[in-house]
N, CA, C and O atoms as a DFTB+ gen file, in Angstrom:
584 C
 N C O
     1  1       7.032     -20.706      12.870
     2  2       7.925     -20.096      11.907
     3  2       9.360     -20.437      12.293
     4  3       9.757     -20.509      13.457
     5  1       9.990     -20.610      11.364
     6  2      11.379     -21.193      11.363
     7  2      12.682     -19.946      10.410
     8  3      12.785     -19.691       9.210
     9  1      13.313     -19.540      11.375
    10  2      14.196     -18.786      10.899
    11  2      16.030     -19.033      11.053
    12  3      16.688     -18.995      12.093
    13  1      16.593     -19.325       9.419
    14  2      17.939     -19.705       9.595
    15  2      18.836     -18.884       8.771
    16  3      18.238     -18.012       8.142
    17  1      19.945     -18.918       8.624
    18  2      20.908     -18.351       7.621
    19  2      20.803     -19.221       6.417
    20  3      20.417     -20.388       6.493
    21  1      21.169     -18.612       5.247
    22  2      21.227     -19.349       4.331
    23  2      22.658     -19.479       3.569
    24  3      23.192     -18.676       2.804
    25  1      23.041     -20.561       3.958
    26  2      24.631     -21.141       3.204
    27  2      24.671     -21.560       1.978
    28  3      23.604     -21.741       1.391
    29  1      25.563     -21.736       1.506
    30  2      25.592     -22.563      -0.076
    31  2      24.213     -23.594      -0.573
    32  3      23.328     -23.447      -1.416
    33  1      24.572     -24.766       0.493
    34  2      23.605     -25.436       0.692
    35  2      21.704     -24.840       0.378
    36  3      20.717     -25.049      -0.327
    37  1      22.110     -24.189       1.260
    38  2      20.506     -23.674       1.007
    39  2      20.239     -22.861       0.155
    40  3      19.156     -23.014      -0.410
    41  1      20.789     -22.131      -0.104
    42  2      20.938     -21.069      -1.432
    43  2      19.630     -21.140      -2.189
    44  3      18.882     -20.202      -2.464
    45  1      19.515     -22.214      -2.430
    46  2      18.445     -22.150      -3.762
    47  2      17.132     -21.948      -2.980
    48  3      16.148     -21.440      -3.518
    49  1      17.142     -22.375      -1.644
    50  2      15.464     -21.676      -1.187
    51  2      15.289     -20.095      -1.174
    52  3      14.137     -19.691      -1.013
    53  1      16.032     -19.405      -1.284
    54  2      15.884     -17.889      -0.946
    55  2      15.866     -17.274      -2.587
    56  3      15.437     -16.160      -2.884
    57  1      16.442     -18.285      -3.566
    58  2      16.454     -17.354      -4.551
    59  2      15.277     -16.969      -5.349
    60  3      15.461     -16.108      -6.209
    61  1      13.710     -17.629      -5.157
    62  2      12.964     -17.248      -6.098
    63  2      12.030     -16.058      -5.522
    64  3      11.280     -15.352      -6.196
    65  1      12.318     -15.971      -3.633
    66  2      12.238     -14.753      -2.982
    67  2      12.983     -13.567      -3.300
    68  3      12.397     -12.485      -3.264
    69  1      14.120     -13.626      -3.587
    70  2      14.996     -12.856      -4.002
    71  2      14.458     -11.935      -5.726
    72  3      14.393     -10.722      -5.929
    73  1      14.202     -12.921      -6.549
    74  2      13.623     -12.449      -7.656
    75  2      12.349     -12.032      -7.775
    76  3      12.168     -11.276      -8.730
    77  1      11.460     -12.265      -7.152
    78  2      10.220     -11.560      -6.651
    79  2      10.762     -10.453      -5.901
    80  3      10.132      -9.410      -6.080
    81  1      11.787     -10.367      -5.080
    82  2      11.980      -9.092      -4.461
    83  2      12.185      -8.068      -5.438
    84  3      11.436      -7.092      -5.475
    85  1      13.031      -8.196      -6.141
    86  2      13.856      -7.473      -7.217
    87  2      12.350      -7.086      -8.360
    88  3      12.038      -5.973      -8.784
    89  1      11.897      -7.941      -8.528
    90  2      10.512      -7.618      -9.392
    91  2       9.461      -6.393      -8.766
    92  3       8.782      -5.617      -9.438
    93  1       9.546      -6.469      -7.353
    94  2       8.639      -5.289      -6.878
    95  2       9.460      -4.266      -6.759
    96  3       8.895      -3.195      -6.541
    97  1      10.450      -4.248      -6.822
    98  2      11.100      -2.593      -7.279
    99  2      11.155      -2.450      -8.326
   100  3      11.720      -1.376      -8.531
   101  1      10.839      -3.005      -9.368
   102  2      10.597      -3.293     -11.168
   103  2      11.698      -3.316     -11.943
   104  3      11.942      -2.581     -12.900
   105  1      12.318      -4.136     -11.520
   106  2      13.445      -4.811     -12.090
   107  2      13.376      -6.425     -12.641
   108  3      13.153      -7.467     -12.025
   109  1      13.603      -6.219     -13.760
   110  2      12.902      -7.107     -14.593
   111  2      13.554      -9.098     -14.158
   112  3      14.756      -9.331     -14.033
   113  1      12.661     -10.021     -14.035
   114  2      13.011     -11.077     -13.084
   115  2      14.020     -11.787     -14.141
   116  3      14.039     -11.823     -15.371
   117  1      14.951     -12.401     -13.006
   118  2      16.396     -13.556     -13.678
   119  2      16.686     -14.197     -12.201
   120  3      17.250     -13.856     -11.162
   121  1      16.052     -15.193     -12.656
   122  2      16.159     -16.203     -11.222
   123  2      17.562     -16.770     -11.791
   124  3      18.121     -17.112     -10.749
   125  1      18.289     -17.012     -12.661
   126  2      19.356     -17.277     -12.668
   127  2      20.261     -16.567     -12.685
   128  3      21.301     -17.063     -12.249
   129  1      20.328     -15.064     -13.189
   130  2      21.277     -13.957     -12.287
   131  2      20.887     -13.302     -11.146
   132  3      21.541     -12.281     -10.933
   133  1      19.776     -13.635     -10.100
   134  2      19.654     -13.787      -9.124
   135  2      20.258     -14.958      -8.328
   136  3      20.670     -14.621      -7.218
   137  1      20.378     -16.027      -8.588
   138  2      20.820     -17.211      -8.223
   139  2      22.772     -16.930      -7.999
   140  3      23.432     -16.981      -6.961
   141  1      23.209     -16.649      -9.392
   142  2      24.707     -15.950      -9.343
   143  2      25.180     -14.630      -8.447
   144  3      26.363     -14.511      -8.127
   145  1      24.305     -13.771      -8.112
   146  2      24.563     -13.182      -7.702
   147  2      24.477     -13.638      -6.260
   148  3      25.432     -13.511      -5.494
   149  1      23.696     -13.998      -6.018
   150  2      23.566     -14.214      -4.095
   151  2      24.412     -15.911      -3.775
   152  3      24.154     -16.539      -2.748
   153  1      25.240     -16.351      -4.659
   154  2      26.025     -17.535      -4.999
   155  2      27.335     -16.261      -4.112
   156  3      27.839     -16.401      -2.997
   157  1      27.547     -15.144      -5.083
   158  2      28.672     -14.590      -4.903
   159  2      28.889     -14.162      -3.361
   160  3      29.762     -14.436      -2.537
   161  1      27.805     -13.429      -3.329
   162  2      27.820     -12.662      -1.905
   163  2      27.909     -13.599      -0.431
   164  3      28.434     -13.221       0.616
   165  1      27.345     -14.714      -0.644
   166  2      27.669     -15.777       0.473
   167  2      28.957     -16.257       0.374
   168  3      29.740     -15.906       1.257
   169  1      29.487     -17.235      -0.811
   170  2      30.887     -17.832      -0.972
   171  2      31.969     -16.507      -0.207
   172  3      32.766     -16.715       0.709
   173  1      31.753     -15.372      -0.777
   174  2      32.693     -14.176      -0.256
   175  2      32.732     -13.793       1.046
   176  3      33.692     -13.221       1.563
   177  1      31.613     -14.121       1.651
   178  2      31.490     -13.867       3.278
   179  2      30.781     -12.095       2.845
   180  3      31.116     -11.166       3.580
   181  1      30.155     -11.913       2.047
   182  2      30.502     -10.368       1.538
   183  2      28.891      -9.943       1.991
   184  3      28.680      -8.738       1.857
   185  1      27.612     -10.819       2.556
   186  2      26.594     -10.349       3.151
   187  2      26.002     -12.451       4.265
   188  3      26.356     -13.615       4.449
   189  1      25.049     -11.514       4.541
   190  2      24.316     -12.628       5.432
   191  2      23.033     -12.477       5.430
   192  3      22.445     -11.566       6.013
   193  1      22.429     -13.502       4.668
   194  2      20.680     -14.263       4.395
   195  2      20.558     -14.725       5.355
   196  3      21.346     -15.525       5.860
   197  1      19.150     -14.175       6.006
   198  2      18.125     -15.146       6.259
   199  2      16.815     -15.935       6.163
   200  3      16.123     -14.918       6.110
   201  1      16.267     -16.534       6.123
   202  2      15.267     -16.909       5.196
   203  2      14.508     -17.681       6.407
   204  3      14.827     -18.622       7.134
   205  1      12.968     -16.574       6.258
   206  2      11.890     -17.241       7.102
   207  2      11.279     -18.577       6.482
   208  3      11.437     -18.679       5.266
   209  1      10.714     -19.451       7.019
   210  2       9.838     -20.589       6.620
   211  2       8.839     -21.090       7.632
   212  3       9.001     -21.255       8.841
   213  1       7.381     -21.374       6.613
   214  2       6.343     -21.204       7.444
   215  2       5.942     -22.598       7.017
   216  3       5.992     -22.682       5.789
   217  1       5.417     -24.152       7.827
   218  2       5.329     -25.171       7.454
   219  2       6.188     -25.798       6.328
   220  3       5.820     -26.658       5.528
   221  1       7.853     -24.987       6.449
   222  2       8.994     -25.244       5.471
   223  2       9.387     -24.882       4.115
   224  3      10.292     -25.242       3.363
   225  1       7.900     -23.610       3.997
   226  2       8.200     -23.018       3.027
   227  2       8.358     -21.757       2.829
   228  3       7.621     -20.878       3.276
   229  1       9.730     -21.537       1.868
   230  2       9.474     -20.535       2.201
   231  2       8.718     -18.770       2.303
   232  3       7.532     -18.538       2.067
   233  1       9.304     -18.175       2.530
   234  2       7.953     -17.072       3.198
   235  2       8.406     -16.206       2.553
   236  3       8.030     -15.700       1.495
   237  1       9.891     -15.868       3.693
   238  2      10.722     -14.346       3.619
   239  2      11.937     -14.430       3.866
   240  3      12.526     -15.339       4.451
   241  1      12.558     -12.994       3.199
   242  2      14.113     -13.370       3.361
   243  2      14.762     -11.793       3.841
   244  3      14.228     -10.822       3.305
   245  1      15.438     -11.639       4.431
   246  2      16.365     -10.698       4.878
   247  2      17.850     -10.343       4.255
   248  3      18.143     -11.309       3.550
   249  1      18.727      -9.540       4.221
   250  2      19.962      -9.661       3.696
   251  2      20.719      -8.529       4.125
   252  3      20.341      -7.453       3.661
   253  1      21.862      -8.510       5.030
   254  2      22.661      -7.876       5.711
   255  2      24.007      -7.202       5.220
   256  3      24.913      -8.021       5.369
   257  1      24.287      -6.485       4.901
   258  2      25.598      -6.335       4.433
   259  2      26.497      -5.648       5.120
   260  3      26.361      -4.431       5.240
   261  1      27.838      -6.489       5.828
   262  2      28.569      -5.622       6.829
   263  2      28.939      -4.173       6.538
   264  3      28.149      -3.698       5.723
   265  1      29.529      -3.631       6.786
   266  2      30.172      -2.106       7.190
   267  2      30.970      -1.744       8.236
   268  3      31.318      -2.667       8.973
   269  1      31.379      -0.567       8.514
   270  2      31.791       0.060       9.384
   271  2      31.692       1.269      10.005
   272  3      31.686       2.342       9.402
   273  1      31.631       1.168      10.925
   274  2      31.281       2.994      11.655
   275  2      33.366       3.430      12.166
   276  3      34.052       3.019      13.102
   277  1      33.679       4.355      11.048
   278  2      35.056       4.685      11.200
   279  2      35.332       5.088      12.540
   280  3      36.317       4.830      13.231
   281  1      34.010       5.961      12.883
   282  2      33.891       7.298      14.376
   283  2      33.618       6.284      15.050
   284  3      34.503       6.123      15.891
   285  1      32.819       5.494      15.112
   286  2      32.557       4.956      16.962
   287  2      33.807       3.288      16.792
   288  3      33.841       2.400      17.644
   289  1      34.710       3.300      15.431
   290  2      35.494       2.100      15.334
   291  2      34.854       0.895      15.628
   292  3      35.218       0.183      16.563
   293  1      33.791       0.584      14.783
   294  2      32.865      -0.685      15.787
   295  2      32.739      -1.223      13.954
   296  3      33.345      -0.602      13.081
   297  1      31.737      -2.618      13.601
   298  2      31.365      -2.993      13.244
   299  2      30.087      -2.411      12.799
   300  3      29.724      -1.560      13.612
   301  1      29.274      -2.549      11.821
   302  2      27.744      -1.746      12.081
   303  2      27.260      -2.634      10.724
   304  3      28.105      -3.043       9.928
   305  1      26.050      -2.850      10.572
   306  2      25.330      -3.136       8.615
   307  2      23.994      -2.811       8.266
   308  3      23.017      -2.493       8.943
   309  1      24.151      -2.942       7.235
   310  2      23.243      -2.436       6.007
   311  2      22.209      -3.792       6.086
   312  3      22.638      -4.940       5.965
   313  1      20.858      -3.478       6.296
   314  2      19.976      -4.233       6.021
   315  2      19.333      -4.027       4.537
   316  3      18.217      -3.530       4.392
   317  1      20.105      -4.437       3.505
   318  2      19.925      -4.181       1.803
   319  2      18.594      -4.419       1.866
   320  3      17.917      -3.425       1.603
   321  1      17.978      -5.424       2.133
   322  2      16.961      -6.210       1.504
   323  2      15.781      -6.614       2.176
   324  3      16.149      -6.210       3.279
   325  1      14.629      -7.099       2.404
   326  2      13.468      -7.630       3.293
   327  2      12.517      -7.527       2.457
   328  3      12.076      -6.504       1.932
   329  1      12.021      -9.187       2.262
   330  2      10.881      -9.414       1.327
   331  2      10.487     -10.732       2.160
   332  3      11.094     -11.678       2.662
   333  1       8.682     -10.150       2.002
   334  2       7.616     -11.254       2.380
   335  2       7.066     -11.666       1.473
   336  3       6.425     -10.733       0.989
   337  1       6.869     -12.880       0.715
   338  2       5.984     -13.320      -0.092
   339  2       4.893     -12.872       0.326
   340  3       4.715     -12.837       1.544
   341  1       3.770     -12.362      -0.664
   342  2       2.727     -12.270      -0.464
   343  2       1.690     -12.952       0.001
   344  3       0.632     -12.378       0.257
   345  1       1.838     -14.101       0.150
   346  2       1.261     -15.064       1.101
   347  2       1.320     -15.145       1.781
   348  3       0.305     -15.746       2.134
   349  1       2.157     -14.886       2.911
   350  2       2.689     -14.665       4.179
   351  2       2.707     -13.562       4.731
   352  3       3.169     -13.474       5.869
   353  1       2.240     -12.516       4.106
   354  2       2.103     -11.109       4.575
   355  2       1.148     -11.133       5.682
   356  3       0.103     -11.773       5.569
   357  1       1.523     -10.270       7.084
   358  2       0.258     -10.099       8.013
   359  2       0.350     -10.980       8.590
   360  3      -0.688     -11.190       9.219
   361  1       1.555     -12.143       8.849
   362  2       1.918     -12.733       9.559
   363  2       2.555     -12.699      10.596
   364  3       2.282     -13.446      11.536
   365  1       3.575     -11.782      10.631
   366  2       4.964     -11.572      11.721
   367  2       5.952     -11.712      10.707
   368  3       6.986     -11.312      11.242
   369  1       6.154     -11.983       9.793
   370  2       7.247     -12.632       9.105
   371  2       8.490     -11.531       9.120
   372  3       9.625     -11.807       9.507
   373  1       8.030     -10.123       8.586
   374  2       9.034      -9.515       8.432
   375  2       9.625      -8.768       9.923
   376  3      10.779      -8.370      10.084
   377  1       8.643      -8.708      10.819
   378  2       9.228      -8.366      12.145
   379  2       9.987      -9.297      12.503
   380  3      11.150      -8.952      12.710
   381  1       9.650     -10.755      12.703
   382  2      10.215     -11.884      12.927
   383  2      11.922     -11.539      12.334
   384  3      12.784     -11.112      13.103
   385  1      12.173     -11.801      10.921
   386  2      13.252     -11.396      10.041
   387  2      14.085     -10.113      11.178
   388  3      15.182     -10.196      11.731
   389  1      13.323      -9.275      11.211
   390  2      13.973      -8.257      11.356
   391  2      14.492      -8.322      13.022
   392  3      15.572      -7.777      13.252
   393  1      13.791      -8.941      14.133
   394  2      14.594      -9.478      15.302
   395  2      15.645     -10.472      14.803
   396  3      16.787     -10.377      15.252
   397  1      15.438     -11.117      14.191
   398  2      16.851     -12.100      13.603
   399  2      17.657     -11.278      13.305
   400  3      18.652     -11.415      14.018
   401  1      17.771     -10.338      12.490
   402  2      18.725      -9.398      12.390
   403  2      19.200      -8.632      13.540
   404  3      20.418      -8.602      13.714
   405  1      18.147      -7.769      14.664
   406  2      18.931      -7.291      15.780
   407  2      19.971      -7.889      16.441
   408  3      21.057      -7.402      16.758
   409  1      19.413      -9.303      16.671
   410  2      19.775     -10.319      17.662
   411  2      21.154     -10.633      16.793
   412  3      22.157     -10.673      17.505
   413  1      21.381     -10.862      15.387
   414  2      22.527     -11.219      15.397
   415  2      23.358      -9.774      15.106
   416  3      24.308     -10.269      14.499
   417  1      23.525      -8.931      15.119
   418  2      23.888      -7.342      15.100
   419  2      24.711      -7.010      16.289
   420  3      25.918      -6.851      16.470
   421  1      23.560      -6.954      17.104
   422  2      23.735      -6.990      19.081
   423  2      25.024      -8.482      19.582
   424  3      26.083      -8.407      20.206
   425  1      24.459      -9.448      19.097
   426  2      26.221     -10.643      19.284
   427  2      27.139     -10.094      18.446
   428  3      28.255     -10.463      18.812
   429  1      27.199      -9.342      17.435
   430  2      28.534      -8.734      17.139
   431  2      29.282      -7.492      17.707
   432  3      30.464      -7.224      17.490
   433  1      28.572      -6.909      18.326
   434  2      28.690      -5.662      19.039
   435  2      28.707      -4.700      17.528
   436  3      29.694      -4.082      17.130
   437  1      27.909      -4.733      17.112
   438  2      27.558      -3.864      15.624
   439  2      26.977      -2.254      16.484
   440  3      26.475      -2.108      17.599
   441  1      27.254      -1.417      15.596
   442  2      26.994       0.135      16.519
   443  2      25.948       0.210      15.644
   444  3      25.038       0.804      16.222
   445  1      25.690      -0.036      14.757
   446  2      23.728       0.287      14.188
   447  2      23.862      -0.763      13.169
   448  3      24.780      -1.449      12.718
   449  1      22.176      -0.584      12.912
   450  2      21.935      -0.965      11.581
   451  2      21.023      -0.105      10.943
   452  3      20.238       0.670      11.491
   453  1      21.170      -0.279       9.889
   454  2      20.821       1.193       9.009
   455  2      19.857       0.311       7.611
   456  3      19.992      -0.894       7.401
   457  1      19.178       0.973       7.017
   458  2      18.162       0.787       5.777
   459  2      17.711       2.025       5.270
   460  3      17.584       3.133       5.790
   461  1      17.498       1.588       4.146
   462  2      16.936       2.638       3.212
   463  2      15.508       1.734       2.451
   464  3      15.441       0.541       2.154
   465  1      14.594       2.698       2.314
   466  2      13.097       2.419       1.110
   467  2      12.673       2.917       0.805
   468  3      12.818       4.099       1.120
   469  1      11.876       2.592       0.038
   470  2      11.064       3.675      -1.137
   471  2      10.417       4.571      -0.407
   472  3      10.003       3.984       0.593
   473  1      10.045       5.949      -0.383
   474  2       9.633       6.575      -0.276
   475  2       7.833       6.449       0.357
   476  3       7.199       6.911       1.305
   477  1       7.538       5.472      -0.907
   478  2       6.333       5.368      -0.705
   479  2       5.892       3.939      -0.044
   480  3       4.719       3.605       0.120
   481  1       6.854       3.275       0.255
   482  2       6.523       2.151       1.089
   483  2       6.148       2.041       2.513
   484  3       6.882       1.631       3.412
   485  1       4.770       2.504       2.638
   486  2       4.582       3.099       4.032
   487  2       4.302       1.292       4.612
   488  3       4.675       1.009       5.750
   489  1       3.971       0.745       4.169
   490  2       3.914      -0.099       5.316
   491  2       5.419      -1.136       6.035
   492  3       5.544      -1.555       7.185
   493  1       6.047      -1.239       5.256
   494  2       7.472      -1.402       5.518
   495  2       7.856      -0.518       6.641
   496  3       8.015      -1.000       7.763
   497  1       8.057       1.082       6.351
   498  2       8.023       2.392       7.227
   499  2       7.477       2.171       8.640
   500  3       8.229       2.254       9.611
   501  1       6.129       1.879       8.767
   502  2       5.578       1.053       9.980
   503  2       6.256       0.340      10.550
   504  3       6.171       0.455      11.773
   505  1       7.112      -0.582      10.093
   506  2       7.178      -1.776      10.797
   507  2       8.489      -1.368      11.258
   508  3       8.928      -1.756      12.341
   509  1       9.297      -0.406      10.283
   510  2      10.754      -0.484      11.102
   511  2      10.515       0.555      12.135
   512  3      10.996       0.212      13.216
   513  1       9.931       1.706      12.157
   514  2       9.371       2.520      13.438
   515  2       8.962       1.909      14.588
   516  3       9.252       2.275      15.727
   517  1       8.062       0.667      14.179
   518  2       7.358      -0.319      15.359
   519  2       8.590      -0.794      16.062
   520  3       8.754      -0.806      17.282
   521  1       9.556      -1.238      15.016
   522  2      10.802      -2.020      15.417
   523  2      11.918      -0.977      16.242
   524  3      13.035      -1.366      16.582
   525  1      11.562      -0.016      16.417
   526  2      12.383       0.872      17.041
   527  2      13.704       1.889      16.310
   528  3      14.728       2.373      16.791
   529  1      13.226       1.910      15.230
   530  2      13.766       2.389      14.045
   531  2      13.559       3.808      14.042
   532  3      12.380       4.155      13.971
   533  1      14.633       4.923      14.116
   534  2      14.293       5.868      13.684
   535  2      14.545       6.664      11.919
   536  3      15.591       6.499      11.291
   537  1      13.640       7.297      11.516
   538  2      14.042       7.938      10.436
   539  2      15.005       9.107      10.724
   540  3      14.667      10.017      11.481
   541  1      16.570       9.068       9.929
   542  2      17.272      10.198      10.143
   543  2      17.298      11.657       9.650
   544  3      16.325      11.884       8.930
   545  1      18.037      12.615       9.800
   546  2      17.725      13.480       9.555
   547  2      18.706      13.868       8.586
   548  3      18.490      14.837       7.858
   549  1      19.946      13.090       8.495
   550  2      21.123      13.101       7.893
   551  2      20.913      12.985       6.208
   552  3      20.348      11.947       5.864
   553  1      21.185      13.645       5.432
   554  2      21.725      13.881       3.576
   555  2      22.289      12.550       3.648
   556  3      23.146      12.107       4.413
   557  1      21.543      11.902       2.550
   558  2      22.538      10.852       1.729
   559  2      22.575      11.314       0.347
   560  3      21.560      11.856      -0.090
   561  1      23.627      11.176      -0.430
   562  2      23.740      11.283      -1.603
   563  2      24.285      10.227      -2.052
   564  3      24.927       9.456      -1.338
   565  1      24.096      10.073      -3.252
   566  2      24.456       8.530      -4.644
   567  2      24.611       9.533      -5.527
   568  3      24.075      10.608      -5.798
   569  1      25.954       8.525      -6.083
   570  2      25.979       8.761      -7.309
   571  2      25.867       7.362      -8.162
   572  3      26.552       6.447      -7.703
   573  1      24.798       6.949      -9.802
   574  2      24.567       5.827     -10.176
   575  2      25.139       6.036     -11.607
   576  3      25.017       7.059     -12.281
   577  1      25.796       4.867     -11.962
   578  2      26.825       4.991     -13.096
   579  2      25.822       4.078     -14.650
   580  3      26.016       4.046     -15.865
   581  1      24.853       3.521     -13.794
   582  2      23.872       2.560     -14.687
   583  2      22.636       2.187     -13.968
   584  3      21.799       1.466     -14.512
């Protein structure tokens, strides 16, 4: 398994992962406003892809979005995103992904990383617990305008 960032350049391997991602939370698929959108967020420096590949294809993808911890004044991010093609499931893929993410977190001196999921996504739940993940105890609230 082969795990890299994905730049301009590569862009287009992560995006039909990306729209399958977006499809299993049932959001209806646009590989081409999927394509624009994760166009934006790289050119901006505004998140960081990574994209597993298994005999060069790809698998799975990750997606980071910086932040800040005001109180401990550090760096910290948002792991938005983590999708395994279903073909690749039961592989390592998304643990794999998800040490790519510690490892580059830990070289920034990042004070956490944080995620949110569905409720009912217990096997995801597994894996970030396995990964040393705790569930908090802390209130989040949203407010959604659309």
């Amino acid at each position: 398994m082969q795990i890299e960032q994905v730049t301009g350049n590569t862009l287009h391997s992560v995006v039909p992962l990306f729209d399958a991602y977006r499809r299993f939370y049932k959001q209806q698929g646009d590989e081409q406003a999927a394509q624009q959108f994760l166009e934006e967020r790289v050119s901006k420096n505004e998140s960081v892809i990574f994209i597993a590949r298994i005999n060069g294809e790809p698998a799975g993808f990750v997606q980071l979005y910086p932040t800040f911890s005001s109180v401990a004044l550090q760096r910290a991010f948002i792991l938005n995103d983590l999708y395994v093609d279903e073909r690749f499931r039961q592989q390592g893929v998304g643990r794999s992904l998800m040490e790519k993410c510690y490892t580059y977190c830990v070289e920034r001196k990042a004070r956490y990383i944080t995620l949110e999921t569905a409720k009912d996504n217990h096997q995801a739940q597994k894996l970030y617990e396995q990964m040393g993940m705790q569930q908090e105890e802390m209130l989040h609230f949203s407010k959604y305008w659309l």
